[in-house]
BABA-701176 format. One record per residue (C-alpha): residue number from 1; x, y, z. Coordinates in nm, 2 decimals. Layout:
% residues N
NUM	X	Y	Z
...
//
This chain:
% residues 102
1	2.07	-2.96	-8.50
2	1.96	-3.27	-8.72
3	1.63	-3.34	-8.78
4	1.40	-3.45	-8.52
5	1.10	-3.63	-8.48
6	0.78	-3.60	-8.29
7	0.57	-3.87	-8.24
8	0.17	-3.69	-8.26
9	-0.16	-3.84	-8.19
10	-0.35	-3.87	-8.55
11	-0.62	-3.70	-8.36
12	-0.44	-3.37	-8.39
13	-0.32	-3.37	-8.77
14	-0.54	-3.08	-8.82
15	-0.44	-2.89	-8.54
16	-0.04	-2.96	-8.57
17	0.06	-2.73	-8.88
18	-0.17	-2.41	-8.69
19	0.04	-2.49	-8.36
20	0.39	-2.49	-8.50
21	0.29	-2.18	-8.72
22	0.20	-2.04	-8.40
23	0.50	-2.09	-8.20
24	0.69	-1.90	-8.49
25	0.50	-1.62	-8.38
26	0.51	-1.67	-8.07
27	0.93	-1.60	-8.10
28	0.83	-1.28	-8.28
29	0.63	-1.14	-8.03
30	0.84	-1.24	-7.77
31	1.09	-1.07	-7.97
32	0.94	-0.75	-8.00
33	0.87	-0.75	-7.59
34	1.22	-0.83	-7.53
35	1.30	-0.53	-7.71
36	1.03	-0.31	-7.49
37	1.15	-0.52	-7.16
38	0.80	-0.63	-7.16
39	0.89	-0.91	-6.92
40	0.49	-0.99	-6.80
41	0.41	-1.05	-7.16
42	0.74	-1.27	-7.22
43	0.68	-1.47	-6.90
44	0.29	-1.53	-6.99
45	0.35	-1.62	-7.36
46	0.60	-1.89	-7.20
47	0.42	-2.04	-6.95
48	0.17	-2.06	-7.26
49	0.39	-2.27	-7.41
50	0.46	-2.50	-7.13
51	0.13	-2.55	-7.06
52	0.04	-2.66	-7.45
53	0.36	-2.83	-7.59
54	0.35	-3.18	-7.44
55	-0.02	-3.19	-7.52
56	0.07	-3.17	-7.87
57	0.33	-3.41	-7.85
58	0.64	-3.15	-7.81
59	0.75	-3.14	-7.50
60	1.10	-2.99	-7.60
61	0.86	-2.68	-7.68
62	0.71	-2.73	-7.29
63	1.11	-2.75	-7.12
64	1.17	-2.44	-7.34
65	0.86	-2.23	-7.26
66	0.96	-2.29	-6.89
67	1.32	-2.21	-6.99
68	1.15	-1.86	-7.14
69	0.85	-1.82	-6.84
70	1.20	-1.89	-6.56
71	1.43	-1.63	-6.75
72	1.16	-1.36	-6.77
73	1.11	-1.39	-6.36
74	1.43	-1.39	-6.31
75	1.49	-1.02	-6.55
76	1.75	-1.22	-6.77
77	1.69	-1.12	-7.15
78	2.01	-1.29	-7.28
79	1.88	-1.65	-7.17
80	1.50	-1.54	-7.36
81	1.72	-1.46	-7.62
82	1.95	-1.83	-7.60
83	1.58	-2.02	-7.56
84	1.43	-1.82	-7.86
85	1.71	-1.94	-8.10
86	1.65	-2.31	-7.87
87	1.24	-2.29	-7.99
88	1.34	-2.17	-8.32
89	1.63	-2.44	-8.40
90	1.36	-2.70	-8.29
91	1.07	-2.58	-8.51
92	1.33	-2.58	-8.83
93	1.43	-2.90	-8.75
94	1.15	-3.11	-8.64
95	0.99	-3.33	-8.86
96	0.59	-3.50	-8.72
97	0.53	-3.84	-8.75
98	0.15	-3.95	-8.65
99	0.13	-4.23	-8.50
100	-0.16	-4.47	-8.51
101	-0.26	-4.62	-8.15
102	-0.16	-4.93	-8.06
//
């Protein structure tokens, strides 16, 4: 995957670094439930991420915690395991740009 960018409110250049750091350990613990077939805890820690990523300006990190919440409901750890390397991919790759506001 080349690099990407994300357009981010200059309101949230504090809060960016703390979110993406985040997300990383969100993949770990979703790892380690994937591992326990802890399917609740993969499911709420997606729908987490659905609910926050566009309101950080990353809404590939929204489709992809639906992608996550979806695969957990349906009991299907290789797709958590295909949209973890997805979310992980995208956080190596992704480069923030803040905007000013027009």
């Amino acid at each position: 995957m080349g690099k990407i960018i994300a357009h981010v409110d200059p309101d949230l250049r504090e809060l960016i670094p703390g979110y993406l750091q985040n997300r990383r350990k969100d993949i770990k613990a979703i790892g380690a439930a994937l591992k326990d077939a802890d399917l609740l805890k993969i499911r709420t820690l997606g729908h987490s991420m659905k609910g926050s990523g566009g309101g950080y300006g990353f809404m590939p990190i929204s489709v992809i915690g639906a992608a996550i919440e979806k695969a957990a409901k349906e009991k299907a750890p290789d797709d958590i395991q295909a949209h973890l390397d997805e979310l992980l991919s995208y956080l190596d790759s992704v480069s923030v740009v803040y905007d000013s506001p027009v």
